[in-house]
N, C-alpha and C positions, 0 to 999 in steps of 0.2 A: 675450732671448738665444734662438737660434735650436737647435732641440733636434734634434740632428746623427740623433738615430735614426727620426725619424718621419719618412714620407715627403713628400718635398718637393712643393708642387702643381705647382710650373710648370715642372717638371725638363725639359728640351727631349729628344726623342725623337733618336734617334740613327737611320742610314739602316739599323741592323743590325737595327732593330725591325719593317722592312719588309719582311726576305729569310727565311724560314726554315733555320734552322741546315740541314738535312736537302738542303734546295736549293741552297745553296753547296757543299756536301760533292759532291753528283752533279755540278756543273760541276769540281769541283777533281780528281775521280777521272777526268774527258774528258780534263781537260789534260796530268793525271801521263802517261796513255798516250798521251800525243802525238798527240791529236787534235785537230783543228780543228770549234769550232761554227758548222756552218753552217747556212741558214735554213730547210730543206728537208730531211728523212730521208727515204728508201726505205723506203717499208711495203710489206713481200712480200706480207703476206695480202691487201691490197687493190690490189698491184698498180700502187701510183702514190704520188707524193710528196705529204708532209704534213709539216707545220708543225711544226718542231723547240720544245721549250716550254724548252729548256733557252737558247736562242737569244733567243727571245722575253722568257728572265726578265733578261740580259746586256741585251738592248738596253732594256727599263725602266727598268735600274737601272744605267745604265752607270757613270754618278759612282761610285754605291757598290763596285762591283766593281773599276773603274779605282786608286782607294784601295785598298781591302781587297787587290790584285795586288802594286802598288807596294810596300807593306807588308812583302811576301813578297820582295819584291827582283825580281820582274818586269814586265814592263809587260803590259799587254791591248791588243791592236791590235785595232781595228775596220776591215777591207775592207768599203767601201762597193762596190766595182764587184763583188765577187766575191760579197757578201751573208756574210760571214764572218768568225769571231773567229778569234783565239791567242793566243796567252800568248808574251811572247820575254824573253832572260834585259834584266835592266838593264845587266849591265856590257859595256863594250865588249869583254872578251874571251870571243867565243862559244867555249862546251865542244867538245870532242871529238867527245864524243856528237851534242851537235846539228848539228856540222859534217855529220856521217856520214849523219845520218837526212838531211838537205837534200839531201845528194850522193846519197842511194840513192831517195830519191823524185824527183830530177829525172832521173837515169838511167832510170826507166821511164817516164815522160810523156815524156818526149822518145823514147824507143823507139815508143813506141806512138803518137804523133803524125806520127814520120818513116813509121809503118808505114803509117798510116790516109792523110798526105799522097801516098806514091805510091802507093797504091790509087786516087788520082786522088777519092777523095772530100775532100770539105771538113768542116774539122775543127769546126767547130760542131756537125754531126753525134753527137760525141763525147758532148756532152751530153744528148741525150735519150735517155729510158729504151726508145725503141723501135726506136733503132738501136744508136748504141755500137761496140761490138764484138761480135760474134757467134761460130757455132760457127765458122763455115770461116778468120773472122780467126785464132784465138784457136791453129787447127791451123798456119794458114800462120807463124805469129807462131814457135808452137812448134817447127813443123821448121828453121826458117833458122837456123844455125849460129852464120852473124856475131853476131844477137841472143843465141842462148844463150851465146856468151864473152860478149859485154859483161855480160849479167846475171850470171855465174859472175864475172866481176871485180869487180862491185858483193856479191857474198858477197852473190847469190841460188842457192842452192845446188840447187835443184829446180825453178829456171826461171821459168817464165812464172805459175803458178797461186802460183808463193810470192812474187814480183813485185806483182799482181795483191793478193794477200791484205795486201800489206802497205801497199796504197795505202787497201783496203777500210777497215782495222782503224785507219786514221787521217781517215775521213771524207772523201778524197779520191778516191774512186771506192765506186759504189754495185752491187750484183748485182744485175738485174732479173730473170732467168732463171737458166734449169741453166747453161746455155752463153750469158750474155748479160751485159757489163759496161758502165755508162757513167760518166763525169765529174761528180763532183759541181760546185754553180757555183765551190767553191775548186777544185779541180783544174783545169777549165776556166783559170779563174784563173791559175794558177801554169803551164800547159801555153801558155797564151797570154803569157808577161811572158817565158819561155823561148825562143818564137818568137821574140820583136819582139829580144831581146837576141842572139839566133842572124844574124835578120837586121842590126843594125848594127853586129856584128864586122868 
């Protein structure tokens, strides 16, 4: 008879044995703030992007995350074009909430992509850290009127920099400078699927 308190040898390891409790927790506190993992962060002090670890421990352990999400009653999607994760609810009736944040983040990529479009530059631009947007966009952006209603109707209530901060603080646009902002590759991402969807209406 097998003696249920002694420990078992061949007990099969489980995928939670692989992740540290400490490291699930820092991806679950990205997602709670509605942020997306993407492959690449902004490092100020050096001035150039590096390798997200929190990205790198997701695509490891995708099964086990994929599960462990599920669990939670949401799913984890993996954007292979855009090099990036999210968290989306399971059931078919998306929240409120998240309706809002979609509507309020696609309201400034699309501001800011019509802006950059007839500035007559091209919008892949957007994504490198050494163009982007600048100081003179970021004035021109600010003084145009038609832009501050639209953003005053998406309940950006201070404009262009709380626009801006709210695309930052969900890892869809990155500060390179005092005065310098670009696309991260999900931003790119969703500013480019925006397009294509702009143009087949």
């Amino acid at each position: 008879m097998t003696d249920l308190n002694s420990p078992q040898q061949d007990q099969p390891t489980s995928s939670f044995d692989e992740v540290l409790p400490s490291h699930s927790a820092a991806l679950y506190r990205e997602f709670q703030a509605g942020r997306v993992i993407v492959r690449e962060l902004w490092d100020n002090n050096r001035s150039e992007l590096v390798a997200n670890p929190l990205y790198n421990l997701l695509y490891n352990h995708l099964s086990h995350f994929r599960t462990f999400y599920e669990h939670l009653g949401c799913e984890l999607v993996f954007n292979d074009e855009g090099s990036f994760f999210f968290l989306k609810e399971s059931s078919d009736d998306e929240t409120e909430e998240h309706d809002e944040n979609a509507f309020r983040v696609q309201v400034v990529l699309l501001l800011i992509g019509r802006y950059f479009a007839r500035s007559g530059r091209d919008l892949e631009y957007l994504a490198r850290p050494d163009a982007g947007l600048g100081e003179q966009d970021l004035e021109a952006m600010g003084a145009d009127e038609e832009y501050l209603e639209i953003l005053r109707a998406a309940r950006f209530e201070k404009g262009l920099p709380d626009a801006l901060d709210y695309l930052g603080k969900r890892n869809l646009m990155f500060r390179s400078g005092a005065n310098r902002y670009f696309l991260s590759s999900a931003g790119m991402h969703f500013l480019e699927e925006l397009v294509r969807e702009y143009e087949q209406a």
